[in-house]
N, CA and C atoms as an extended XYZ file, in Angstrom:
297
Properties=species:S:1:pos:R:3:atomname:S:1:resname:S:1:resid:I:1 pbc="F F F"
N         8.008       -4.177       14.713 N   UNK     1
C         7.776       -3.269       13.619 CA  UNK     1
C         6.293       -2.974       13.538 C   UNK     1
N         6.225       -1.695       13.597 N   UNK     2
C         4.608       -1.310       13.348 CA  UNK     2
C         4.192       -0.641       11.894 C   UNK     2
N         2.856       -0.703       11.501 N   UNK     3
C         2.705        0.202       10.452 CA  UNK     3
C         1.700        1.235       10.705 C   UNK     3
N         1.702        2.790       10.231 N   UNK     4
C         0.945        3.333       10.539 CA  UNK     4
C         0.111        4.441        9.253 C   UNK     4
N        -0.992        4.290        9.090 N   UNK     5
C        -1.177        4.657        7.929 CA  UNK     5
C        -1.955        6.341        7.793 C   UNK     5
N        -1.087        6.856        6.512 N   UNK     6
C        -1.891        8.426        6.627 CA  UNK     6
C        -3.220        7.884        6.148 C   UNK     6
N        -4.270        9.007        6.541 N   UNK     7
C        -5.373        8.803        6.402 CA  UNK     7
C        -5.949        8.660        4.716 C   UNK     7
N        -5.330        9.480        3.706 N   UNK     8
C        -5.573        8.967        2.640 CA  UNK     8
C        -5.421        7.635        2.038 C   UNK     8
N        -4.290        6.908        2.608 N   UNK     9
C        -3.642        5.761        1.949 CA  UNK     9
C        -4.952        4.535        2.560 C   UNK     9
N        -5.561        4.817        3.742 N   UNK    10
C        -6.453        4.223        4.083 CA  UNK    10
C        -7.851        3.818        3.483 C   UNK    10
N        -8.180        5.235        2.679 N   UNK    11
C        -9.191        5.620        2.005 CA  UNK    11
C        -8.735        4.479        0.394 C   UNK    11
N        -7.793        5.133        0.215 N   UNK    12
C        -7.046        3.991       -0.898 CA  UNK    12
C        -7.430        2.556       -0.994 C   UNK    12
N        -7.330        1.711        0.455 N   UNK    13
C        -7.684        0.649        0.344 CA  UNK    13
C        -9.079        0.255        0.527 C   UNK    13
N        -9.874        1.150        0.758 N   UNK    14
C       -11.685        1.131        0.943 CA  UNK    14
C       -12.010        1.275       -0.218 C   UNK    14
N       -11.288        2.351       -0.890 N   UNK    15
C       -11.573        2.314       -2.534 CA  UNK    15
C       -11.528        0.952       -3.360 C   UNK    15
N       -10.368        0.469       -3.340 N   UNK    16
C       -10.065       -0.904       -4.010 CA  UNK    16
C       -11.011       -2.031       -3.890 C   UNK    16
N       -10.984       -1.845       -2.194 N   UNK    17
C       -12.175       -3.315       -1.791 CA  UNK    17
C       -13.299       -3.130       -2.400 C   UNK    17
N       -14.064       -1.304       -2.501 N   UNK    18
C       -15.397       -1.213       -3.070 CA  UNK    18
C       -15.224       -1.341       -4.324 C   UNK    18
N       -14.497       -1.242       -4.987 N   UNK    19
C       -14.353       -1.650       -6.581 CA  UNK    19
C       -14.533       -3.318       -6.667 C   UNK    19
N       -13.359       -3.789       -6.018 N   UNK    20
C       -13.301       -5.419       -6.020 CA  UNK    20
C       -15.051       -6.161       -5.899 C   UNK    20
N       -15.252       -5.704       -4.795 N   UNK    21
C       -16.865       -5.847       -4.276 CA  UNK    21
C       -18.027       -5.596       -5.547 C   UNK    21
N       -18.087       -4.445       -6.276 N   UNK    22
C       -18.777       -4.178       -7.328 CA  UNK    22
C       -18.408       -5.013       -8.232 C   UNK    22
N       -17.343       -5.919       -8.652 N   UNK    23
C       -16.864       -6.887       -9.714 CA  UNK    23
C       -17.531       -8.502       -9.466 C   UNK    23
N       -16.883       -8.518       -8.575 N   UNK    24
C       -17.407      -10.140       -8.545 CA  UNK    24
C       -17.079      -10.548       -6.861 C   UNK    24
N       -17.666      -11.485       -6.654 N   UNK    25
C       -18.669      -12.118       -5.560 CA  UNK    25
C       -17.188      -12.884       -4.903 C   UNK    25
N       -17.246      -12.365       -3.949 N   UNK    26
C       -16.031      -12.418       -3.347 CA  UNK    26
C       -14.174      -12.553       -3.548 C   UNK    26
N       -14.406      -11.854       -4.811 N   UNK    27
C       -13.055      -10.800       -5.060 CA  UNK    27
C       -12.598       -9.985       -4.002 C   UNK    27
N       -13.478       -8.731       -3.992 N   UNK    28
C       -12.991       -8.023       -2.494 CA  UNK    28
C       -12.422       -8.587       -0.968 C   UNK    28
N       -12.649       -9.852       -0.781 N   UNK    29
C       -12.199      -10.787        0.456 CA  UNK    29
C       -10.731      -11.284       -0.640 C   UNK    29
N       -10.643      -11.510       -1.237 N   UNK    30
C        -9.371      -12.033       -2.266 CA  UNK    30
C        -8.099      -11.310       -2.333 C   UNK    30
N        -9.043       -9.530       -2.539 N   UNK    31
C        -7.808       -8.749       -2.765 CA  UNK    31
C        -7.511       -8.214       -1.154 C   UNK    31
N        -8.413       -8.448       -0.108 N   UNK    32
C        -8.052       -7.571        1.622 CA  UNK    32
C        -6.762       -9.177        1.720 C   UNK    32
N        -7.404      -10.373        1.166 N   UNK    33
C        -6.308      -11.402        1.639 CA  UNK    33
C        -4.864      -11.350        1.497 C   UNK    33
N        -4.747      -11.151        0.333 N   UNK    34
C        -3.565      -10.719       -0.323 CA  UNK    34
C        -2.556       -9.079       -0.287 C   UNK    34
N        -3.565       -8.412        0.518 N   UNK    35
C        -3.506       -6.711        0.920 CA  UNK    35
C        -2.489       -7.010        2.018 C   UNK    35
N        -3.571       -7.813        3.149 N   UNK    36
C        -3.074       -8.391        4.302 CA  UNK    36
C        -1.177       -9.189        4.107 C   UNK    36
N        -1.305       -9.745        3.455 N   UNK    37
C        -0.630      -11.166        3.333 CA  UNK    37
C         1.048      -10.170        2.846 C   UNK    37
N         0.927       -8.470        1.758 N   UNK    38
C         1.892       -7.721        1.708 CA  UNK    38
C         2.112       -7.109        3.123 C   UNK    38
N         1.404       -6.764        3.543 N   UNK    39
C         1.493       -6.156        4.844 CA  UNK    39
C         2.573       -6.813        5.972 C   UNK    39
N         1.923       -8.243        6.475 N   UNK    40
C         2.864       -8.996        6.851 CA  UNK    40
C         4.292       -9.057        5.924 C   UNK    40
N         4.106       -9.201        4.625 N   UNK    41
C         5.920       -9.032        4.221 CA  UNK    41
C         6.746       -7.580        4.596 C   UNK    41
N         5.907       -6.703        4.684 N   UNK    42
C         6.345       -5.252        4.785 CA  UNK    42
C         7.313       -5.435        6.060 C   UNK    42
N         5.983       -5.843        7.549 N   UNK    43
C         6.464       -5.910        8.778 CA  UNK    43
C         7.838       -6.886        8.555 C   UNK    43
N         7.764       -7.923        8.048 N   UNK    44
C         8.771       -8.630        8.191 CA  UNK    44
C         9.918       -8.676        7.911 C   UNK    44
N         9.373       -7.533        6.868 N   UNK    45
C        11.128       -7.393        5.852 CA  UNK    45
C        10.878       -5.701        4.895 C   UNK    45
N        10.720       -4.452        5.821 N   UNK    46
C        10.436       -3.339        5.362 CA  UNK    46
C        11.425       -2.981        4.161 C   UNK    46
N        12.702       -3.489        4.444 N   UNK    47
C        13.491       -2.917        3.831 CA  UNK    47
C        14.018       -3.795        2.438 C   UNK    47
N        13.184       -4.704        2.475 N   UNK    48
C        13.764       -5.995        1.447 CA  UNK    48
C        12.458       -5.239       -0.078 C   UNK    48
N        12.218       -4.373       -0.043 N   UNK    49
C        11.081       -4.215       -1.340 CA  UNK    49
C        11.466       -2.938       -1.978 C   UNK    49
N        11.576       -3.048       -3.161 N   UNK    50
C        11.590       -1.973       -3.608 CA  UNK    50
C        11.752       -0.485       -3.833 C   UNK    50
N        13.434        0.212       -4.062 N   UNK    51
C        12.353        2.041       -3.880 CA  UNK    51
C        11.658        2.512       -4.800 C   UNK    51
N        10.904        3.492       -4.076 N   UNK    52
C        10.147        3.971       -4.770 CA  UNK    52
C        10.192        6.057       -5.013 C   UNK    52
N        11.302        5.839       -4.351 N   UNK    53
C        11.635        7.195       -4.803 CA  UNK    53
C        11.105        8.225       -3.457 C   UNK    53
N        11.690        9.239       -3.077 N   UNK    54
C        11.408       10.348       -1.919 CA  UNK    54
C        11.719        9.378       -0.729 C   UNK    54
N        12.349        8.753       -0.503 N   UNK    55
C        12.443        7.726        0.620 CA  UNK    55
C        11.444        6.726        0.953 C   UNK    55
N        10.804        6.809        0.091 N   UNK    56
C         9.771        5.341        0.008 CA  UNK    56
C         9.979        4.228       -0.282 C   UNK    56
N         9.474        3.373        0.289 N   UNK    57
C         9.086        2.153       -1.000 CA  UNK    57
C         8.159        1.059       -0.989 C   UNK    57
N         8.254        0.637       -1.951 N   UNK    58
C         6.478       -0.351       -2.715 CA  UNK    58
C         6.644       -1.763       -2.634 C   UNK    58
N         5.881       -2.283       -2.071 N   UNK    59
C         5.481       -3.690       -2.147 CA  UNK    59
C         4.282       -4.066       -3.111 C   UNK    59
N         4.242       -4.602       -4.187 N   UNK    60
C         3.425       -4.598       -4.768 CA  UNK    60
C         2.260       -6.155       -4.667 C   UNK    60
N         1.074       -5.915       -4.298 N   UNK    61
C         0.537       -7.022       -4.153 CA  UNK    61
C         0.060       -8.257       -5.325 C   UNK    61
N         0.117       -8.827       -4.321 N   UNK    62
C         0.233      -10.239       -5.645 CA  UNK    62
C        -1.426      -10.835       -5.678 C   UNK    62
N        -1.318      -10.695       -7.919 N   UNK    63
C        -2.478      -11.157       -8.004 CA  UNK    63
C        -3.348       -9.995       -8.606 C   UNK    63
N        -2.893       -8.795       -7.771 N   UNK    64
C        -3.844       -7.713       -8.101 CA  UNK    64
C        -2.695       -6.071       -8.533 C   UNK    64
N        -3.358       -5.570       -9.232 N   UNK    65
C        -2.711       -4.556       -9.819 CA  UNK    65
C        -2.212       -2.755       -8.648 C   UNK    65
N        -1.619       -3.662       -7.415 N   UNK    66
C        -1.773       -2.142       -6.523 CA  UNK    66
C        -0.439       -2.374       -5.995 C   UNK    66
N         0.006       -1.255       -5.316 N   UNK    67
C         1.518       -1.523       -4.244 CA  UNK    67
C         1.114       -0.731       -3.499 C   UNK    67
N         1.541       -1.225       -2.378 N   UNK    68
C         1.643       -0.187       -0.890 CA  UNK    68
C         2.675        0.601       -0.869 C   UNK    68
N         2.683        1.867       -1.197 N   UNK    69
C         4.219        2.578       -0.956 CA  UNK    69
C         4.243        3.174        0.894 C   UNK    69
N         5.403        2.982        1.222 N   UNK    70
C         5.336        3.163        2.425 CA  UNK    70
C         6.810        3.795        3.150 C   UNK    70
N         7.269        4.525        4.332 N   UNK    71
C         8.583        4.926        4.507 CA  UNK    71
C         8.714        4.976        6.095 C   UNK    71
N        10.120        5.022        6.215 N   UNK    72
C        10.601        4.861        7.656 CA  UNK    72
C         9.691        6.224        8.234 C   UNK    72
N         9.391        5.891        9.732 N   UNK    73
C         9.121        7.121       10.298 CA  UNK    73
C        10.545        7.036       11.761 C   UNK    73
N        10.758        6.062       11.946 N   UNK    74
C        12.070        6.037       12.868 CA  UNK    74
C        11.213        4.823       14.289 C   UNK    74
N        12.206        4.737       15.044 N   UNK    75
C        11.554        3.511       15.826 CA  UNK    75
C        11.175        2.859       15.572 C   UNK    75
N        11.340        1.678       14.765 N   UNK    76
C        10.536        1.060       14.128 CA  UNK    76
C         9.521        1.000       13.397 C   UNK    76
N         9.039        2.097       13.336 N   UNK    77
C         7.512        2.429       12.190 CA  UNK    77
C         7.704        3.014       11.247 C   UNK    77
N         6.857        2.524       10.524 N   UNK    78
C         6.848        2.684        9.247 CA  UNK    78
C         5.357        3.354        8.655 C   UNK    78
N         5.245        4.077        7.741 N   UNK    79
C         4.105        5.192        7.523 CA  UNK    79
C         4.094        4.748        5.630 C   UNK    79
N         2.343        4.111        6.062 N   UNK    80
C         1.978        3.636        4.482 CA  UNK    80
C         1.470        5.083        3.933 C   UNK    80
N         1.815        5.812        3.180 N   UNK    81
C         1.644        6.970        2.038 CA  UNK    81
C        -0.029        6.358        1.120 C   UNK    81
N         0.419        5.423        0.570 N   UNK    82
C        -0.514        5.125       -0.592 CA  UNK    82
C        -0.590        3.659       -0.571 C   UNK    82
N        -1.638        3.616       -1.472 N   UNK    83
C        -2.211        2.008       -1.634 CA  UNK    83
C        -2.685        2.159       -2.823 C   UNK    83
N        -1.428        2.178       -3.994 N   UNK    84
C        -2.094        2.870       -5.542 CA  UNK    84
C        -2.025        1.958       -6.767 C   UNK    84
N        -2.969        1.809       -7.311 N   UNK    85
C        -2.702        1.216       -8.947 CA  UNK    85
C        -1.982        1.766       -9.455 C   UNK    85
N        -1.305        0.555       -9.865 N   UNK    86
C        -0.381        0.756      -11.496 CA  UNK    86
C        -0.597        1.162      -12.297 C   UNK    86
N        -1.773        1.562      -12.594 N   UNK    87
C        -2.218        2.529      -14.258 CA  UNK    87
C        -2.426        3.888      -13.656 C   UNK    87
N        -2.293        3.792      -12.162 N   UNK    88
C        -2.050        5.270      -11.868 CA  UNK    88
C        -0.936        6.303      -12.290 C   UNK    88
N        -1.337        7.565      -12.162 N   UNK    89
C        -0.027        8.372      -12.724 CA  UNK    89
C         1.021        7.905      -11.461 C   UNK    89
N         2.260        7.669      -12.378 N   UNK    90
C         3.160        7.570      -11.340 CA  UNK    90
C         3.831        8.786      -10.316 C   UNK    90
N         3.847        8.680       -9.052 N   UNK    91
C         4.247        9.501       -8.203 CA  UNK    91
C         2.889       10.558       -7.767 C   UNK    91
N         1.647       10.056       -7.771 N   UNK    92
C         0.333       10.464       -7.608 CA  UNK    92
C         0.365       11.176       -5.784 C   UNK    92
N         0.980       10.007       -5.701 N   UNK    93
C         0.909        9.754       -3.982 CA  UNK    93
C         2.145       10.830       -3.565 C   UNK    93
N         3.346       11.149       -4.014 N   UNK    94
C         4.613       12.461       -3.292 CA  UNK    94
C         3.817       13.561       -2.893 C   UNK    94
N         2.610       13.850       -3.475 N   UNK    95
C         2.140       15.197       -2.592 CA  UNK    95
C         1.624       15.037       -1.124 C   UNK    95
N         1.694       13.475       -0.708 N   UNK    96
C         1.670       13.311        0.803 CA  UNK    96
C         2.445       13.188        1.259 C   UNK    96
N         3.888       13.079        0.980 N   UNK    97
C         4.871       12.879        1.734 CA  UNK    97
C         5.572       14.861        1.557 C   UNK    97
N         5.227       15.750        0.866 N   UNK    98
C         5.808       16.674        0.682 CA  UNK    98
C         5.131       17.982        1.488 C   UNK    98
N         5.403       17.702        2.983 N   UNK    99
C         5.463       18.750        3.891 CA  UNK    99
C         6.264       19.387        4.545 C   UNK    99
């Protein structure tokens, strides 16, 4: 199982770390640990998490306030959309999956 990420959802998680990073002194290594650590559950078990609606769905990371929404692309891969907070508007991220 692979994951492959649109280029925004990427930007998503550079965002988070530089926030984490501006907070406190090695938070940002805390939240990539735990980023990481969903990731591996994704690969391991894509289909065991959550939908999230348009054929997606969210793993939400533990500890910290974000989920990876992510969807089949076929062959085994899978295509991360977003890497979004929860106080985000919900469904922020469908205008990347709507081409």
């Amino acid at each position: 199982m692979r994951l492959v990420y649109l280029p925004e959802a990427r930007e998503d998680v550079l965002e988070a770390v530089r926030y984490y990073h501006s907070c406190e002194t090695g938070l940002a290594a805390e939240f990539y640990q735990e980023f990481e650590r969903a990731e591996r559950d994704i690969k391991d078990w894509p289909e065991f998490w959550g939908r999230a609606g348009g054929g997606c769905r969210r793993r939400l990371i533990d500890r910290f306030p974000y989920g990876i929404i992510y969807r089949p692309l076929g062959d085994d891969t899978w295509q991360v959309v977003a890497v979004n907070h929860q106080s985000e508007e919900p469904g922020r991220w469908r205008n990347r999956i709507e081409t």
